[in-house]
GUTIPA-349594 format. One line per 10 residues: their letters; for each residue x, y, z negated of N, C-alpha, C. Coordinates in Angstrom, 3 decimals, decimal comma, m for minus. Layout:
BEGIN
A) X:Y:Z:X:Y:Z:X:Y:Z; ... $
This chain:
BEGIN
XXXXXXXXXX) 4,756:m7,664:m3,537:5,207:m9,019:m3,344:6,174:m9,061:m2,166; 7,378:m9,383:m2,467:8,327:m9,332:m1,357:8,058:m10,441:0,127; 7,192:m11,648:m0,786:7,024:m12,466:0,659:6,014:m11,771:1,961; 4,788:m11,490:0,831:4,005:m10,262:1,977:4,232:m9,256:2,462; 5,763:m9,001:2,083:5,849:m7,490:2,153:6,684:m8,086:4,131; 7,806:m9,450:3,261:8,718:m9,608:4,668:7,588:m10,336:6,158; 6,401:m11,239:5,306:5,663:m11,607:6,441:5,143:m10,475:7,370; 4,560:m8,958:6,381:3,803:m7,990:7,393:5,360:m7,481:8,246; 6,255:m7,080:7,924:7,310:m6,590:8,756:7,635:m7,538:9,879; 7,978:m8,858:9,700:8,447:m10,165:10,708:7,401:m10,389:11,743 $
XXXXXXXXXX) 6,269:m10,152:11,040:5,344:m11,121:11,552:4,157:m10,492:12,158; 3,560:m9,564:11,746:2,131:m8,947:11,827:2,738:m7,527:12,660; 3,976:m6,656:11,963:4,046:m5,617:12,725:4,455:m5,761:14,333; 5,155:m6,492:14,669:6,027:m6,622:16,183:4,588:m7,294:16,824; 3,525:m7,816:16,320:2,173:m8,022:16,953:1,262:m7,255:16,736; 1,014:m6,398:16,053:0,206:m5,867:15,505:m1,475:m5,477:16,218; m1,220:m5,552:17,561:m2,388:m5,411:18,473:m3,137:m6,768:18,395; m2,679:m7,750:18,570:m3,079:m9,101:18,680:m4,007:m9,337:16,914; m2,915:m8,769:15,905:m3,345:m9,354:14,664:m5,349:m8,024:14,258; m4,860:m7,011:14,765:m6,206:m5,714:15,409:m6,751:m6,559:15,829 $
XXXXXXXXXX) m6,870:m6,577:16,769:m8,011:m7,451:17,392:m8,396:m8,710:16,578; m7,535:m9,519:16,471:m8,286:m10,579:15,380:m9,208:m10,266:14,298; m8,209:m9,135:13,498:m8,774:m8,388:12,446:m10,430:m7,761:12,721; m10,730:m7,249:13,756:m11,801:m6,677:13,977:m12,924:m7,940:15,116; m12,400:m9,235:15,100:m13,304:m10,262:15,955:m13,826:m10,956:14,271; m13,170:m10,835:13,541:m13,420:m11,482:11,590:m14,546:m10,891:11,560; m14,165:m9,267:11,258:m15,080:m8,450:10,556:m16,660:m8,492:11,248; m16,457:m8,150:12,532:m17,523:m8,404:13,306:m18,864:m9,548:13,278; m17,988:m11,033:13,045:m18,491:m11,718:12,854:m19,452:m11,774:11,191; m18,166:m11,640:10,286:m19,048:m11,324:8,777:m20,188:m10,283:8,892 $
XXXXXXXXXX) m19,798:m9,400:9,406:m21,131:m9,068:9,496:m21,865:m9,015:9,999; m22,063:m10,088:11,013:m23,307:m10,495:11,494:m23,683:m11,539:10,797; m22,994:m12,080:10,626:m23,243:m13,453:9,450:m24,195:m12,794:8,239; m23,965:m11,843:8,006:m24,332:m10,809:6,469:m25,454:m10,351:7,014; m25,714:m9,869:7,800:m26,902:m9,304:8,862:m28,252:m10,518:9,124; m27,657:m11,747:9,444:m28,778:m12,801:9,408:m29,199:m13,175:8,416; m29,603:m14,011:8,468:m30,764:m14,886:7,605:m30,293:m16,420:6,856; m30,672:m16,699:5,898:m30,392:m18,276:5,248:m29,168:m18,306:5,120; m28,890:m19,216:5,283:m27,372:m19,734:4,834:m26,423:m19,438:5,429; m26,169:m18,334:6,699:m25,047:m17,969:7,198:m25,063:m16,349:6,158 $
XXXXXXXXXX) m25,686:m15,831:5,600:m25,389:m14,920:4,780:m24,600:m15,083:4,283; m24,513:m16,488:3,203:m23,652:m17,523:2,278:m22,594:m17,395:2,955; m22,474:m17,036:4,293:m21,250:m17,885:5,060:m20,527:m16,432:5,099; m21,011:m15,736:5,004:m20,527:m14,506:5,542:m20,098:m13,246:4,636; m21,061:m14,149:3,607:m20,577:m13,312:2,010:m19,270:m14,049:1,384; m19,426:m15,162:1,695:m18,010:m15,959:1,323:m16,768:m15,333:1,904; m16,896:m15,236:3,224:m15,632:m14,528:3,760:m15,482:m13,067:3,933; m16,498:m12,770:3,473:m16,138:m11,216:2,998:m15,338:m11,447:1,624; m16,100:m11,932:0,291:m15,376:m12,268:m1,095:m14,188:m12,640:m0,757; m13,730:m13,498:m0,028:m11,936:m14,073:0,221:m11,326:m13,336:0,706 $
XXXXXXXXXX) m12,089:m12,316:1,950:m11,539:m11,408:2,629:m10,627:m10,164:1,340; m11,233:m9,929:0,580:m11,661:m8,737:m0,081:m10,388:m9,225:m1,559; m10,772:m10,755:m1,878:m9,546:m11,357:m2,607:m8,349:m10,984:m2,020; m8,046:m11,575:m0,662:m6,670:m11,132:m0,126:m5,964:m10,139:0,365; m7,397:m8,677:0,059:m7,121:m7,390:0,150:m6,530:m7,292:m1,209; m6,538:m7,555:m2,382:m6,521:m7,315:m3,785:m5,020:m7,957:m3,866; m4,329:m9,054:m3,310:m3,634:m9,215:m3,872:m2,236:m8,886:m2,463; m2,694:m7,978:m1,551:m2,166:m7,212:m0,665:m1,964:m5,554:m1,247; m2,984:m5,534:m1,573:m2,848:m3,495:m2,323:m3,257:m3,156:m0,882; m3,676:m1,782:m1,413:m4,305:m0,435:m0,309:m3,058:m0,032:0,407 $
XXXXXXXXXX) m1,514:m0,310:m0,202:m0,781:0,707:0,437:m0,577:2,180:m0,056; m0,630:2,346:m1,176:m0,046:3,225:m1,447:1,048:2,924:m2,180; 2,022:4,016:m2,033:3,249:3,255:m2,244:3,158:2,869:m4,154; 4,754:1,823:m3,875:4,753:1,159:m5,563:4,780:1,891:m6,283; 4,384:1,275:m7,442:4,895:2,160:m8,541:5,438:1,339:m9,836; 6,291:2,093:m10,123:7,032:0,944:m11,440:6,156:0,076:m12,109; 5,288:0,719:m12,876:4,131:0,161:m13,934:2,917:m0,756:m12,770; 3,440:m1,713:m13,606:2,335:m2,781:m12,750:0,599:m2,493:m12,791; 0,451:m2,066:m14,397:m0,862:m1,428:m14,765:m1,174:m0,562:m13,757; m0,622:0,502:m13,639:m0,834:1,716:m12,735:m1,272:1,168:m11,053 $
XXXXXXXXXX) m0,038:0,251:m10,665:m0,153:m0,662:m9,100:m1,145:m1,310:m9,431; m2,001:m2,199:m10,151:m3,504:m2,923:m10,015:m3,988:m1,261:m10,513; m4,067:m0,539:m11,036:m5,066:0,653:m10,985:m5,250:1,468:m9,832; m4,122:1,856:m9,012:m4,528:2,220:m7,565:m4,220:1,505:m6,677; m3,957:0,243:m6,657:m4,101:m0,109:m5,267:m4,744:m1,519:m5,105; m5,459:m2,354:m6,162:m6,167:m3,270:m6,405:m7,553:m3,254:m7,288; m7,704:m2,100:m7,704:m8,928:m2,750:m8,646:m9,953:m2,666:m8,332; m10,328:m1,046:m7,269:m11,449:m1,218:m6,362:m11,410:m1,919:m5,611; m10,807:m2,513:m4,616:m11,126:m3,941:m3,903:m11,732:m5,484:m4,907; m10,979:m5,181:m5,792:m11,612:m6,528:m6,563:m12,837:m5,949:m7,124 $
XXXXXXXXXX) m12,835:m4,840:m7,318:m14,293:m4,638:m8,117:m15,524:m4,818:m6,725; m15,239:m4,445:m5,851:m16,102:m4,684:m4,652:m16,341:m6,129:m4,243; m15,030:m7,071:m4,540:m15,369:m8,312:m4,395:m16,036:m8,877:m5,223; m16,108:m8,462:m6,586:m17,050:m8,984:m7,788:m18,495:m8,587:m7,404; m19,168:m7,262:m7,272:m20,115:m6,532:m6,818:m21,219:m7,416:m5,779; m20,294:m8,432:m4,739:m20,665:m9,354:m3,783:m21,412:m10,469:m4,577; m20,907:m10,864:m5,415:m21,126:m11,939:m6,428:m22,435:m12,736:m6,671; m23,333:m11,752:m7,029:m24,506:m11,456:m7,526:m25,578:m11,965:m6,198; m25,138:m11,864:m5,047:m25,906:m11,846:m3,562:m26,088:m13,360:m3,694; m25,055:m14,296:m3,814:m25,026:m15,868:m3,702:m26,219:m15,761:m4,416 $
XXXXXXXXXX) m26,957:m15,949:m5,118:m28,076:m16,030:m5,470:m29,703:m15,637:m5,126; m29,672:m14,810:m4,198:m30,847:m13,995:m3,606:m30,840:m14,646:m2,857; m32,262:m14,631:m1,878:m32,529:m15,350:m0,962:m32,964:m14,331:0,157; m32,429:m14,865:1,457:m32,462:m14,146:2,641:m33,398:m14,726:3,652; m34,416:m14,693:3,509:m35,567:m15,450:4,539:m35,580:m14,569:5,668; m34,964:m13,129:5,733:m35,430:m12,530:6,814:m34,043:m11,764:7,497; m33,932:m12,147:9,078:m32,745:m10,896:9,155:m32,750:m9,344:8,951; m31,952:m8,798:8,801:m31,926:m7,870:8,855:m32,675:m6,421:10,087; m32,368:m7,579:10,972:m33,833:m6,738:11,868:m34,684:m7,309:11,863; m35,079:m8,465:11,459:m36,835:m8,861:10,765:m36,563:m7,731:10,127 $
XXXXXXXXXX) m36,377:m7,185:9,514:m36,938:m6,547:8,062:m37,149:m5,126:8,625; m36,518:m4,677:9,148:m36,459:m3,609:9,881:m37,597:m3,349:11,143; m37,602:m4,163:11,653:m39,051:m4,764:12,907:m40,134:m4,492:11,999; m40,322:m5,223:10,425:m41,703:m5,444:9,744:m41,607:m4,072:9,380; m40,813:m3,384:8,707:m41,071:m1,546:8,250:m41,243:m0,952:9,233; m40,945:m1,158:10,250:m41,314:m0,112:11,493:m42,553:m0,107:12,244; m43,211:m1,853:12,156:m44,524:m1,753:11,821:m45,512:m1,513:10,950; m44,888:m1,458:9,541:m45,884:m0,875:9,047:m46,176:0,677:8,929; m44,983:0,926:8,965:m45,105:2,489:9,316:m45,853:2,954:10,349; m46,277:2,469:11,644:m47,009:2,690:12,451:m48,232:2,479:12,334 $
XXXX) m48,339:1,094:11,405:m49,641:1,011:11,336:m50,524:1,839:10,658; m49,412:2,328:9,399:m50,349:3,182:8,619:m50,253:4,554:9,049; m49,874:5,121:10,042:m49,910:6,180:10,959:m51,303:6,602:12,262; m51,786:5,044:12,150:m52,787:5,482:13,169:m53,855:5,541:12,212 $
């Protein structure tokens, strides 16, 4: 896409430390969001899925290739297939964080050790 192509050159490369750091204060957050409990999971699986959308319609970066088939075959379809994969989570329920859960196996493992 030539507009994303001129925004990352104009815009993102001559900053690129600033847009890093943003990039990695996001991720950080999703996954702690993904890491807790109740409804910030929701929150955090959402912006992973959008995240992961606007990886898909960015490409991995490898360079073009004539055949558009071929460009969504390597450089979009595992990202979207990973964003689909997410899908399924909106539905499960997260009563416990991720170190609850981890805290409760590590006690029971002890317990049934003594």
């Amino acid at each position: 896409m030539a507009a994303s192509r001129e925004l990352w050159i104009y815009l993102v490369m001559p900053h690129i430390t600033f847009f890093a750091l943003l990039l990695a204060a996001f991720e950080l957050a999703t996954g702690i969001l993904i890491l807790s409990k109740g409804r910030y999971v929701n929150i955090g699986l959402a912006a992973s899925v959008l995240f992961n959308l606007f990886l898909v319609q960015l490409g991995l970066g490898f360079p073009e290739v004539a055949c558009s088939g071929r460009d969504f075959l390597l450089n979009r379809l595992s990202t979207l297939l990973f964003a689909l994969l997410q899908i399924p989570l909106f539905w499960m329920h997260f009563d416990k964080s991720f170190p609850e859960l981890l805290r409760n196996r590590l006690h029971k493992l002890v317990s049934v050790g003594r």
